[in-house]
N, C-alpha and C positions, 0 to 999 in steps of 0.2 A: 805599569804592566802593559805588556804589548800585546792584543791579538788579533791570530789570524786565521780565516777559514779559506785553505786548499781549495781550489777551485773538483770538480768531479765528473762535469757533465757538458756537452757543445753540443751549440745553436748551430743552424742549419746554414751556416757561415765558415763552422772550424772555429769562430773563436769559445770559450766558457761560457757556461748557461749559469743565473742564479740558480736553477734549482739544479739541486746536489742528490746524486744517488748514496754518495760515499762521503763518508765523515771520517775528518782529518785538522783540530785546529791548531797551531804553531802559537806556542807561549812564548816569547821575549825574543824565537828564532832558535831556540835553542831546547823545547821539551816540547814533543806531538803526543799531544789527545787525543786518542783513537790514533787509526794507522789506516782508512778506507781508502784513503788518494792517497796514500804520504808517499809510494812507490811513482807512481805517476803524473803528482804534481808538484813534490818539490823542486826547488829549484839548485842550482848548483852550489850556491852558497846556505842553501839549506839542509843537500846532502853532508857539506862540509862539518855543520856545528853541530845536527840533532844525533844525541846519542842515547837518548832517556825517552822510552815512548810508554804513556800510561793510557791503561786500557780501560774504559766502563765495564765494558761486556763483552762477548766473543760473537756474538752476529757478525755476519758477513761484510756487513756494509759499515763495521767500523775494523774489521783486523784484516778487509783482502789484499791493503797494499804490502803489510808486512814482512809476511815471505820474500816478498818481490825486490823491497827495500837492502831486505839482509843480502840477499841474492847478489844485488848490483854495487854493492859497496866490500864484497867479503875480501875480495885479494888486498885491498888498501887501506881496511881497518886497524888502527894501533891501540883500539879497545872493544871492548866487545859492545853489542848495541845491546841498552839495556832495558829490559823490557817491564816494567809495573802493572801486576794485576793479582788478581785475587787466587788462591788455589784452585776455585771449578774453571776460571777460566785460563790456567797454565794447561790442564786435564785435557780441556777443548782441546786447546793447542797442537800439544803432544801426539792425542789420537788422532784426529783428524786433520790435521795438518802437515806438523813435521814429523811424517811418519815414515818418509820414505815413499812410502805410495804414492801420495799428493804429494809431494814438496818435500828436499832432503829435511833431518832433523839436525839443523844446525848448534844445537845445543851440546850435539856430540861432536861439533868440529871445529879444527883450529885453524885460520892461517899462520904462515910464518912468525906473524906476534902474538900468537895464542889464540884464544879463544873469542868468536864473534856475535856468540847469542847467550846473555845471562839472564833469566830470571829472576826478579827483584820482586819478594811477596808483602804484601800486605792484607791484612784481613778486612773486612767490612768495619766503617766506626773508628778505623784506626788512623794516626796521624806519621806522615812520614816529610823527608825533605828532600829534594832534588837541587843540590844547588846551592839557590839565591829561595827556591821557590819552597814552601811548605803547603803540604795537600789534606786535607781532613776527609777523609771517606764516608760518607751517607748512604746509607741502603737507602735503594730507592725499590719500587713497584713495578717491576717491568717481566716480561715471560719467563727472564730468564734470572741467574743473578748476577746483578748490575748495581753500579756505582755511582750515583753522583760524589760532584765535590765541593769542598770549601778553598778555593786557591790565592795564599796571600805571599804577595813579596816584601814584606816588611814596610812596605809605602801603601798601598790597595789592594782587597781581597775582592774577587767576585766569587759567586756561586755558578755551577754547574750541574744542572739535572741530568745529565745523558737523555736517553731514552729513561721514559718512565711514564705511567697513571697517575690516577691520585694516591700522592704519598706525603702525611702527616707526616711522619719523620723527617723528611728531607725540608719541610718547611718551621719544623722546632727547630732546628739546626739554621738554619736562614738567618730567624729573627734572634738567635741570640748574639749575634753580630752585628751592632748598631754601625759599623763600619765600612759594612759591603758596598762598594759601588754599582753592582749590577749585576741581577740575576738573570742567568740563560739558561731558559726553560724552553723544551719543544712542545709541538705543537703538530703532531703528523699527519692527520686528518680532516678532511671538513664533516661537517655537524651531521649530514647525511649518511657518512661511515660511523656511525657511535658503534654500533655491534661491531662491526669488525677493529675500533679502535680499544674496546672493552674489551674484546676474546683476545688481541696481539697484547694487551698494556699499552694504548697509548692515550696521547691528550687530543682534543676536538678544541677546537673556539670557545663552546659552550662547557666543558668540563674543565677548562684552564681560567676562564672567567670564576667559577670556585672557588678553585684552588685558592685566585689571586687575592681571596677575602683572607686567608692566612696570612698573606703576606703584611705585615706590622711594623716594618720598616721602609724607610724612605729611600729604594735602591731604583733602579733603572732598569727593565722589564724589555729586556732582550728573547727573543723567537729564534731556535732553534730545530733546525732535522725537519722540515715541513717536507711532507712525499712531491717529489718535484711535478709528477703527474698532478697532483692539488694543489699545487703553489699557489697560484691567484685567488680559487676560490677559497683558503684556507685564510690568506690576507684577507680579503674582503672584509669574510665573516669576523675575524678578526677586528676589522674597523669599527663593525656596526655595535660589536658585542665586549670587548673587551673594558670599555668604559673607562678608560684612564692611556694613557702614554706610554707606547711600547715601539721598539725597533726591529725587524727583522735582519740577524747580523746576514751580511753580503761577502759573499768569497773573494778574495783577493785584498779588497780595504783591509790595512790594518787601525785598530781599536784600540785605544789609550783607556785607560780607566786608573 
């Protein structure tokens, strides 16, 4: 299994910064996780193959390239781009997005081969297939309702937390896959934000350092979604605190597992 995190954010150069505003990762080149850069960072031959975009949650900083995506592919679509998420957040969607207002509601439009926005639902807990790719959905702990996943292509599964707290659920699900190669877990705060990582749902150093005592299997402890403004000191802490071997995935590298 291939991954890759869209680049979101430039250095005071023009080139990409690691720290990311907007979350977008690319599975195999062919299914985007989230959609927050997918309008902006994909690349041509990435506009070319993705047609299956599944969503954790409907915050900003994972659906703002969306619209944008459909927008700039719609005359030359020969299917429609197919979107995976939960019922509250098609709802999102709908209201506040393609509503006309913000942004047409492409769901009611065709080009000349038909139609270029379908919604593709699943519930929370439930298992669907994309493909090549099989997705197992875990409620996670986060403001709002959100998704992590279980994602296997019949050779390697990893785990994915989205955004999320501490969530018991998401890590009984973890460990009863003695086969995962590596779980991505975010981490958006440093230890100094606990209240405001507590009142959003998110993880600190010191509250993912817990969590990690659930984890019961021998997987690979990938960092995810760190607030770019706290990048470094969120690694640091990270270093000091974490007590065991973990990576922070980098945008642009692509990731074998």
């Amino acid at each position: 299994m291939k991954l890759k995190l869209l680049p979101s954010t430039f250095d005071q150069n023009g080139g990409y910064s690691p720290g990311q505003h907007l979350t977008t990762f690319l599975i195999d080149g062919r299914v985007a996780l989230d959609a927050g850069s997918l309008a902006m960072a994909a690349s041509e031959s990435d506009r070319a193959l993705v047609r299956d975009i599944v969503l954790t949650h409907a915050h900003l900083d994972h659906i703002a390239g969306l619209p944008l995506f459909v927008d700039d592919l719609f005359a030359s679509l020969t299917e429609p781009i197919r979107v995976h998420a939960t019922r509250e957040v098609f709802e999102v969607l709908e209201r506040d997005v393609f509503n006309w207002s913000v942004y047409p509601r492409f769901s009611e439009l065709n080009n000349e081969n038909g139609p270029v926005l379908e919604y593709r639902l699943f519930t929370l807990g439930s298992e669907f297939s994309i493909g090549h790719l099989n997705f197992r959905s875990i409620p996670v702990d986060h403001k709002v309702p959100s998704s992590g996943f279980i994602i296997d292509d019949g050779n390697a599964a990893i785990a994915f937390s989205g955004d999320t707290s501490s969530s018991s659920a998401f890590w009984e699900k973890v460990n009863e896959r003695d086969d995962l190669k590596a779980v991505l877990i975010e981490c958006a705060f440093p230890d100094r934000m606990s209240a405001l990582a507590e009142a959003s749902h998110h993880l600190t150093p010191a509250i993912l350092r817990a969590q990690l005592d659930l984890l019961k299997i021998d997987a690979e402890v990938c960092v995810i979604n760190i607030k770019p403004m706290y990048r470094d000191e969120v690694i640091n802490e990270l270093a000091e605190t974490i007590g065991r071997g973990f990576e922070i995935i980098e945008p642009i590298r692509e990731y074998h597992f």
